[in-house]
PyMOL commands that place a pseudoatom at each C-alpha (Angstrom):
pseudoatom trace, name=CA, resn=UNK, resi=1, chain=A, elem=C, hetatm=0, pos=[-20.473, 130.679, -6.291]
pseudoatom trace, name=CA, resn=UNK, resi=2, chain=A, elem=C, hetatm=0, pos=[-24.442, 131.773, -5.765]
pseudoatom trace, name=CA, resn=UNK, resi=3, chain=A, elem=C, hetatm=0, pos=[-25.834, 129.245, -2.747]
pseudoatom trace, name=CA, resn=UNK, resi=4, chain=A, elem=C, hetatm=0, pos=[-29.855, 129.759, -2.493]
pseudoatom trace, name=CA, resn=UNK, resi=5, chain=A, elem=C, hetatm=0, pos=[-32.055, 128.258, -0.641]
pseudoatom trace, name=CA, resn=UNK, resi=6, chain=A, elem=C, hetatm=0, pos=[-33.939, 127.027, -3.297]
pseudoatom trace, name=CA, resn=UNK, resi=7, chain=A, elem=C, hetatm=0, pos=[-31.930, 124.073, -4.041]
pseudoatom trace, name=CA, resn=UNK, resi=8, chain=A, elem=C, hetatm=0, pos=[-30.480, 123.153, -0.298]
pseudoatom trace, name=CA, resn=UNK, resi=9, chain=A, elem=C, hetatm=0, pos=[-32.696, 120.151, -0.311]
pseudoatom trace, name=CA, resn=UNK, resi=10, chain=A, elem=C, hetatm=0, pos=[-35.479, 118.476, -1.681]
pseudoatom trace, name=CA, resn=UNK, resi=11, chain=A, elem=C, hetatm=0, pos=[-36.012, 116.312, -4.684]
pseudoatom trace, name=CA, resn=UNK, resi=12, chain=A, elem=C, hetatm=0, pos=[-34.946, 116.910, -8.120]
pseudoatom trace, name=CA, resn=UNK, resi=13, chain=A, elem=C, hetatm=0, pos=[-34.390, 115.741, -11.977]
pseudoatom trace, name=CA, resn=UNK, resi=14, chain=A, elem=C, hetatm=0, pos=[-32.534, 116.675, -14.717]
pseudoatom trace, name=CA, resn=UNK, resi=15, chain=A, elem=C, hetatm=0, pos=[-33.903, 117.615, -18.025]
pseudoatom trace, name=CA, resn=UNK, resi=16, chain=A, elem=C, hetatm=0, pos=[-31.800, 118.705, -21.325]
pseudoatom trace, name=CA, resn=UNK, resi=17, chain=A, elem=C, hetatm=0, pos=[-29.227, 119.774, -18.598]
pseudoatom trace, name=CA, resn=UNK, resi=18, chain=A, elem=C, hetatm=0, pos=[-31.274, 121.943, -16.711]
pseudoatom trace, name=CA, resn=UNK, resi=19, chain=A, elem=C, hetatm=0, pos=[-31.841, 120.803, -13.066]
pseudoatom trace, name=CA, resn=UNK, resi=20, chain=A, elem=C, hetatm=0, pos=[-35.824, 121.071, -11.762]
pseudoatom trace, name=CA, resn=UNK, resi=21, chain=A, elem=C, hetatm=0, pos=[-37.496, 120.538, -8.586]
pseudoatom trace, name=CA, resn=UNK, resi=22, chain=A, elem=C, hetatm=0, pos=[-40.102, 118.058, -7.987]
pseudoatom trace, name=CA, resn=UNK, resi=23, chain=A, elem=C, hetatm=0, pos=[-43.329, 117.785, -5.935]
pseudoatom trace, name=CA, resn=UNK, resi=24, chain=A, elem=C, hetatm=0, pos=[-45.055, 114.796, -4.934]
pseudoatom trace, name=CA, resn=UNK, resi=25, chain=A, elem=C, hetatm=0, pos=[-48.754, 115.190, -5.715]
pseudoatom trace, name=CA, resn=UNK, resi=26, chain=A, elem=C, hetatm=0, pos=[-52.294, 113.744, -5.893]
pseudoatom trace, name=CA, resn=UNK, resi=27, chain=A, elem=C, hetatm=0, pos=[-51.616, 113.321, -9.643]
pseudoatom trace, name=CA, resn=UNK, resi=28, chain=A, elem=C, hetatm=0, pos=[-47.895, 112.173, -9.212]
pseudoatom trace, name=CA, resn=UNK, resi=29, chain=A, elem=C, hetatm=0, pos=[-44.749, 113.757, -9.390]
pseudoatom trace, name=CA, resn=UNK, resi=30, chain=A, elem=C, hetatm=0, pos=[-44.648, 116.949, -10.326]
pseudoatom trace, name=CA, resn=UNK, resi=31, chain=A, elem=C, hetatm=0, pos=[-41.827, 118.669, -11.827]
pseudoatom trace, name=CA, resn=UNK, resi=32, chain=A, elem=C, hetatm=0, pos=[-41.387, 122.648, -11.742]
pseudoatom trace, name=CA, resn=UNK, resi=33, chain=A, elem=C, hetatm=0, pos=[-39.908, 125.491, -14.248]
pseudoatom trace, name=CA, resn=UNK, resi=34, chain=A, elem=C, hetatm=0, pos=[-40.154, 129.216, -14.514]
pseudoatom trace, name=CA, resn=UNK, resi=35, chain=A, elem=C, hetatm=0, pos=[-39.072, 128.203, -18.018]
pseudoatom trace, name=CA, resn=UNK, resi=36, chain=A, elem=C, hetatm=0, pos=[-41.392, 129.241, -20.565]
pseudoatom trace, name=CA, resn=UNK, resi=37, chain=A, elem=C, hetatm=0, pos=[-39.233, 127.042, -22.939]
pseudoatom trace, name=CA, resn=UNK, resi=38, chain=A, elem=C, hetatm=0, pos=[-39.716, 123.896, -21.402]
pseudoatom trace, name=CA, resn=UNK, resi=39, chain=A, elem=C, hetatm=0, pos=[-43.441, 123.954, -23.033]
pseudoatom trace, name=CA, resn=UNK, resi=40, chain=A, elem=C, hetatm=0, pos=[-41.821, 122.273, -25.978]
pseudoatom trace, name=CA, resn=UNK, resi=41, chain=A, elem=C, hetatm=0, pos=[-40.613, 119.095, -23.592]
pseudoatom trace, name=CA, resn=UNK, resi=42, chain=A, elem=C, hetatm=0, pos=[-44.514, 118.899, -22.709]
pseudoatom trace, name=CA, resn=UNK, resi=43, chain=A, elem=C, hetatm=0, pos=[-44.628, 121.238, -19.782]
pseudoatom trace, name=CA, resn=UNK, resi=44, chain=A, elem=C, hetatm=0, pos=[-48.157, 122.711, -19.035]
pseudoatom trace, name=CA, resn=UNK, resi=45, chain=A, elem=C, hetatm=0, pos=[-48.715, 126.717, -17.785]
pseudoatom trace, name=CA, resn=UNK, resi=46, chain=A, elem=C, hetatm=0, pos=[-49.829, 126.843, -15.012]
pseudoatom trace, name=CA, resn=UNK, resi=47, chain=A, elem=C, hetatm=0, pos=[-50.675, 130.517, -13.303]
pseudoatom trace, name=CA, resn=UNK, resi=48, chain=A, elem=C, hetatm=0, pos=[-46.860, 131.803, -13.141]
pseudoatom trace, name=CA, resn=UNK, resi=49, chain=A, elem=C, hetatm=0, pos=[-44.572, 128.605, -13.857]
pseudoatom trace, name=CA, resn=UNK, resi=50, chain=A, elem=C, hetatm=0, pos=[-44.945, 125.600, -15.552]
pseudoatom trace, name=CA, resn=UNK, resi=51, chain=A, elem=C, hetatm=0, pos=[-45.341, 121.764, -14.573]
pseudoatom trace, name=CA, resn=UNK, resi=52, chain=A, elem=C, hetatm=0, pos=[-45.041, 118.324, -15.915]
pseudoatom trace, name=CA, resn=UNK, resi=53, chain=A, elem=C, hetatm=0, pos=[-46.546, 114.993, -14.294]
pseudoatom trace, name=CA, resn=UNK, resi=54, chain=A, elem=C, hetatm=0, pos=[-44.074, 111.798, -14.219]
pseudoatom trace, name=CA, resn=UNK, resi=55, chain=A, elem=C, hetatm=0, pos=[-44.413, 108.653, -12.438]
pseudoatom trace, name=CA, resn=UNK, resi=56, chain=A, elem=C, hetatm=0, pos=[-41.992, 106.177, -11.412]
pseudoatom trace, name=CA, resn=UNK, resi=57, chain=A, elem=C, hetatm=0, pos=[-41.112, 103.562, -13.440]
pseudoatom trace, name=CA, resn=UNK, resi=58, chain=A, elem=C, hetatm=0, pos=[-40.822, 105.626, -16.456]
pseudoatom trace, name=CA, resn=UNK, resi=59, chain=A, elem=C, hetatm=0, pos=[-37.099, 105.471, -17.426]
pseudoatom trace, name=CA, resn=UNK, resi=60, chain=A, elem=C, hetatm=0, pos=[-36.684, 109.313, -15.569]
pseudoatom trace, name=CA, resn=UNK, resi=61, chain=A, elem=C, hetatm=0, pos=[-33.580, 110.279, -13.574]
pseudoatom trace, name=CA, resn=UNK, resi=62, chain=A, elem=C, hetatm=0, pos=[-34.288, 111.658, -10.188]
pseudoatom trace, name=CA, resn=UNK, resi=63, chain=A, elem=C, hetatm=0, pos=[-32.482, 111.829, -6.800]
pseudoatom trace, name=CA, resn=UNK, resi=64, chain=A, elem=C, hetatm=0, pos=[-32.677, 113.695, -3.502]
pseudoatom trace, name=CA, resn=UNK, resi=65, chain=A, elem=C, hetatm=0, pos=[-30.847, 116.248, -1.856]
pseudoatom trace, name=CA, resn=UNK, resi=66, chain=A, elem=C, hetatm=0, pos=[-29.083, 116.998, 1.231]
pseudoatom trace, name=CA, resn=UNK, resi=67, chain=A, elem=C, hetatm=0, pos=[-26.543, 120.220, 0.860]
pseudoatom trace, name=CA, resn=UNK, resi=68, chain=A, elem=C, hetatm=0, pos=[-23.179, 120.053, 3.160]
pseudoatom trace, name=CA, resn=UNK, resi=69, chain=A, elem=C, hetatm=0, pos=[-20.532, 121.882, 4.646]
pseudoatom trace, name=CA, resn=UNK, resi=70, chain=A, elem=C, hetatm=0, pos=[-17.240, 121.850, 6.086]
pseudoatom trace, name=CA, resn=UNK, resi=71, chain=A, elem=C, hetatm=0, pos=[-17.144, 125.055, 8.147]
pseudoatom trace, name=CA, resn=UNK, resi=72, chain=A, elem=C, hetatm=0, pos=[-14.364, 125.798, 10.668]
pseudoatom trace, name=CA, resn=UNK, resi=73, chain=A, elem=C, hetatm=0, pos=[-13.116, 122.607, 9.735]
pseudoatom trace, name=CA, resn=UNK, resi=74, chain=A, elem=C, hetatm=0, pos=[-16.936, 120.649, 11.138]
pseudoatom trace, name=CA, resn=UNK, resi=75, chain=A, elem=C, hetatm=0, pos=[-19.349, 118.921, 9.099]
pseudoatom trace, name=CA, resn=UNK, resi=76, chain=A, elem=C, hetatm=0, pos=[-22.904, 120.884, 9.077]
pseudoatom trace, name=CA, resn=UNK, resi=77, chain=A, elem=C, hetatm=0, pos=[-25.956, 120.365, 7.089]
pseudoatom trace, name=CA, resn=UNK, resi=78, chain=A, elem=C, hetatm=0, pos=[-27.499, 123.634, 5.632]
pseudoatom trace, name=CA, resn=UNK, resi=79, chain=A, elem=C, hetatm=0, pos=[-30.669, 123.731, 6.854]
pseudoatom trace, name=CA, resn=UNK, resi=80, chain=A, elem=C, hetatm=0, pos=[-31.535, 126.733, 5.107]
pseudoatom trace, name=CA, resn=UNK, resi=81, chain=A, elem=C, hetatm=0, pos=[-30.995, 130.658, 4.178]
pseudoatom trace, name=CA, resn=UNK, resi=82, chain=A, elem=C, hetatm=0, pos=[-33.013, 133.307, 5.628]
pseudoatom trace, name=CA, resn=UNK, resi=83, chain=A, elem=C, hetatm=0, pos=[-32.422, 137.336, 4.786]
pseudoatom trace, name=CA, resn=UNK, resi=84, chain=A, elem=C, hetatm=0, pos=[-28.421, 136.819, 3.959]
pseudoatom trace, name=CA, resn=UNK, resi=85, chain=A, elem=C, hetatm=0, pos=[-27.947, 134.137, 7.335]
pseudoatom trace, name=CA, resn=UNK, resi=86, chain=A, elem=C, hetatm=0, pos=[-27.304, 130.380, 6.431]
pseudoatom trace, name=CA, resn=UNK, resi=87, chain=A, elem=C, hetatm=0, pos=[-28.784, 128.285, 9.289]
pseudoatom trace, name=CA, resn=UNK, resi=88, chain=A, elem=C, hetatm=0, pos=[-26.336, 125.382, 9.892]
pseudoatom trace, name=CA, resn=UNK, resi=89, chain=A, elem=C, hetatm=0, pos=[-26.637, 122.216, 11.774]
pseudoatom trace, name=CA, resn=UNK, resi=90, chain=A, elem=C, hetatm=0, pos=[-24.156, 120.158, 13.324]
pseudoatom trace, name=CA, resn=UNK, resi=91, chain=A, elem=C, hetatm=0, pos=[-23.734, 116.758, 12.591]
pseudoatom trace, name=CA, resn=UNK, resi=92, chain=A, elem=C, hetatm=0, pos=[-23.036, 113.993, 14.857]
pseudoatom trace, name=CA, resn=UNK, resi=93, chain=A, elem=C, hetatm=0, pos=[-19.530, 113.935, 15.192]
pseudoatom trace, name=CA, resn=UNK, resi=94, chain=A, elem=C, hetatm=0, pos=[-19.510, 117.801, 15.157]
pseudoatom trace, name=CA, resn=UNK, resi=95, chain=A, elem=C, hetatm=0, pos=[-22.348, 117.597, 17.705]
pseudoatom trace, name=CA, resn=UNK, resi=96, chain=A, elem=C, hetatm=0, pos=[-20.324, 115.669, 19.857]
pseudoatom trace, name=CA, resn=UNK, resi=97, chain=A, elem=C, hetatm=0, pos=[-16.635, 117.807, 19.039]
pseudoatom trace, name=CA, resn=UNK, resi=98, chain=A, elem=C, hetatm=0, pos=[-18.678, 120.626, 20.593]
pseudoatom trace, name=CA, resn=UNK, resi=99, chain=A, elem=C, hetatm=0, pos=[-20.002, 118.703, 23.367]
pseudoatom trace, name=CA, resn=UNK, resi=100, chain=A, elem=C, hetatm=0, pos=[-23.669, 119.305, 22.261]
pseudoatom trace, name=CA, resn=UNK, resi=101, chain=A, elem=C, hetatm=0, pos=[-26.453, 116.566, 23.575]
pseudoatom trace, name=CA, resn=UNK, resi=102, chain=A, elem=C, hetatm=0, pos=[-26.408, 114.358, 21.030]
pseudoatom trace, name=CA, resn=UNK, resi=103, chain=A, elem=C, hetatm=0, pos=[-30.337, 115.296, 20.831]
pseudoatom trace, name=CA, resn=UNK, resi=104, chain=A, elem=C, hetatm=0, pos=[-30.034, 118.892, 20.730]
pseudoatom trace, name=CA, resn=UNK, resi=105, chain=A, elem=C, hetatm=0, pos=[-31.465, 120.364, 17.560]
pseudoatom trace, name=CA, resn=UNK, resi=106, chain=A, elem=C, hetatm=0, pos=[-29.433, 123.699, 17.897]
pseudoatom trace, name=CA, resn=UNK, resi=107, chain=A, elem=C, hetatm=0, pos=[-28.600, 125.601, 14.809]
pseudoatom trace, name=CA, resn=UNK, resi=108, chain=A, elem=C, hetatm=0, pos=[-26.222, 128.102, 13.987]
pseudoatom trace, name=CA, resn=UNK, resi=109, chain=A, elem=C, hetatm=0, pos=[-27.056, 131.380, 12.197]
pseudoatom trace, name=CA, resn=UNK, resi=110, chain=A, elem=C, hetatm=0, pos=[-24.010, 132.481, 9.972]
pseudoatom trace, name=CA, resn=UNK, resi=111, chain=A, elem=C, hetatm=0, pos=[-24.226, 135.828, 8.096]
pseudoatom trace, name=CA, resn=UNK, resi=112, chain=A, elem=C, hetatm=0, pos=[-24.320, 134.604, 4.352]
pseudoatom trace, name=CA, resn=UNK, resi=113, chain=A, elem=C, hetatm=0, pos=[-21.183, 136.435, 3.170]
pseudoatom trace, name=CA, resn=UNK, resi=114, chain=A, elem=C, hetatm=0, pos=[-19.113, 135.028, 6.133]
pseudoatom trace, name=CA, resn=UNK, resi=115, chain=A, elem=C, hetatm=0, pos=[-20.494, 131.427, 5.770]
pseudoatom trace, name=CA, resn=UNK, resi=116, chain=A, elem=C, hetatm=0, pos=[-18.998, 132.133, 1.928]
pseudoatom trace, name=CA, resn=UNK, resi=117, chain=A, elem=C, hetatm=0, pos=[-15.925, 133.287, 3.133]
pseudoatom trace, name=CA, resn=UNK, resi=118, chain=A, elem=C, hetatm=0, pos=[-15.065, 130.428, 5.914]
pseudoatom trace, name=CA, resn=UNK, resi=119, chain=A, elem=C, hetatm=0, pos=[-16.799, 127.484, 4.853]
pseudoatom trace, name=CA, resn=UNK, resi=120, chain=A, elem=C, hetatm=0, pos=[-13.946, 125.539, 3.168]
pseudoatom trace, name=CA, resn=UNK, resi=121, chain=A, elem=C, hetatm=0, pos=[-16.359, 122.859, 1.442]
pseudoatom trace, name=CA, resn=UNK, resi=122, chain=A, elem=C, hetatm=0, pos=[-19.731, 122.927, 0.215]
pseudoatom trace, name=CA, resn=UNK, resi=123, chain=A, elem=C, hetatm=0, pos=[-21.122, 120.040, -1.672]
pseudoatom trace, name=CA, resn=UNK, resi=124, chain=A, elem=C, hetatm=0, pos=[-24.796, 117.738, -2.308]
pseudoatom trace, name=CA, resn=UNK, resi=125, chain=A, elem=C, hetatm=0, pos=[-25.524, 114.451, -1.465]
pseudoatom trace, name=CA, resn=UNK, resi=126, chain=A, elem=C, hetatm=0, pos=[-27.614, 112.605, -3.701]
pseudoatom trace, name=CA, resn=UNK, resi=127, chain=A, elem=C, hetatm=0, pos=[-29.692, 109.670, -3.289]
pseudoatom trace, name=CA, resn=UNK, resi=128, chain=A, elem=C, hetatm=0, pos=[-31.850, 107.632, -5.405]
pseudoatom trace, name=CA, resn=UNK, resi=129, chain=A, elem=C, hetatm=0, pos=[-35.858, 108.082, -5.236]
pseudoatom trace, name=CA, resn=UNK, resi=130, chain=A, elem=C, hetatm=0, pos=[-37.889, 104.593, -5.349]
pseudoatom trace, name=CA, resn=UNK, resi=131, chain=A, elem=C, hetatm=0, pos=[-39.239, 104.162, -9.304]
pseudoatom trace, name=CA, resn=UNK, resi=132, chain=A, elem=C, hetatm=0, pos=[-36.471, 106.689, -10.765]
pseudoatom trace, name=CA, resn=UNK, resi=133, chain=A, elem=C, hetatm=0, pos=[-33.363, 105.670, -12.359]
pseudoatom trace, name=CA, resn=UNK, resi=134, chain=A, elem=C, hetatm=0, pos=[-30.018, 107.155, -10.213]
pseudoatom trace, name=CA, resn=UNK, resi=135, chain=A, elem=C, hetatm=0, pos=[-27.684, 107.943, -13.043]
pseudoatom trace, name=CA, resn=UNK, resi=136, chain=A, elem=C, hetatm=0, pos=[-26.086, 111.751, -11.056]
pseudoatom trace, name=CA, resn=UNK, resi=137, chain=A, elem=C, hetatm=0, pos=[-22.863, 111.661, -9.120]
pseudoatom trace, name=CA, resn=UNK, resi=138, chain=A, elem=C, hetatm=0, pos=[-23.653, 110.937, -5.535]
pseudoatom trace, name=CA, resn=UNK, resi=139, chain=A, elem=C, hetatm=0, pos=[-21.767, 113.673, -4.507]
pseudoatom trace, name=CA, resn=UNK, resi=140, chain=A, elem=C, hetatm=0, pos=[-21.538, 117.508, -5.622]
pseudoatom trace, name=CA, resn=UNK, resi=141, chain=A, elem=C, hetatm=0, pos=[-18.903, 119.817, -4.888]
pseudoatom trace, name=CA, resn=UNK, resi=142, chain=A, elem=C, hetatm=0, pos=[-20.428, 122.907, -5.167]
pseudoatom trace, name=CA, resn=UNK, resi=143, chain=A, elem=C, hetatm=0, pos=[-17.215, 124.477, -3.215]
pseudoatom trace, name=CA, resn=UNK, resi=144, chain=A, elem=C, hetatm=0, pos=[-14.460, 122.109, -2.562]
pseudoatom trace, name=CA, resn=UNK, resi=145, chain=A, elem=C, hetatm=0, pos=[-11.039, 123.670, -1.224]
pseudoatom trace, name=CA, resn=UNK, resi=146, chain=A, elem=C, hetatm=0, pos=[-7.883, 123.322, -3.452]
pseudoatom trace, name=CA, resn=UNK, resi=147, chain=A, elem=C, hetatm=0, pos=[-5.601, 119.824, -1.964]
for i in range(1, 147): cmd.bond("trace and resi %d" % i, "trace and resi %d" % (i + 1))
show_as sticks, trace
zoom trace
């Protein structure tokens, strides 16, 4: 299982099964892919990717992202991954579990093969974007221990 901090969070779609990020922009939403196939679904070149503009209301599927994880048996978001460490942090009732000020934005820095190791869960949550149609599981295991 390959975690990158490319897809931690953020907003996304879903086209012919591949999943693709998306930018709000002057011109609309903007939708990204190092895909030089994706020309043929009407994605422009642009310098060293390509791009398509949407707009809600069209009929496309799109949803947010927030990645989680169950680490030591606590419930962290993953903020991010810098040079092989995963930066976690808490949530609430792991904030409080540890006795951490309940408006402490602490993180933990976790060396990415260890995180990999220990965290017993790792999984998305998805939620709808204003104008798009929802139509993903809400939640995706991307690591989910064996019951």
């Amino acid at each position: 299982m390959i975690l990158n901090k490319e897809n931690l969070h953020g907003n996304y779609t879903i086209i012919h099964g591949t999943v693709l990020r998306m930018y709000f922009s002057q011109q609309g939403w903007e939708i990204i892919s190092n895909d030089i196939s994706f020309e043929r679904f009407g994605f422009i070149k642009k310098e060293n990717y390509l791009y398509k503009i949407v707009h809600e209301n069209q009929g496309i599927s799109a949803f947010n992202i927030h990645t989680f994880c169950l680490y030591k048996n606590d419930k962290y978001e993953i903020g991010n991954i810098v040079r092989n460490i995963v930066i976690l942090s808490p949530e609430l009732e792991t904030k409080q579990k540890l006795g951490i000020y309940i408006n402490d934005d602490r993180r933990f820095e976790i060396p990415y093969d260890e995180f990999l190791k220990d965290a017993e869960e790792i999984w998305e949550e998805r939620s709808p974007i204003n104008g798009f149609v929802f139509d993903v599981d809400p939640v995706y295991y991307k690591k989910k221990r064996d019951t």
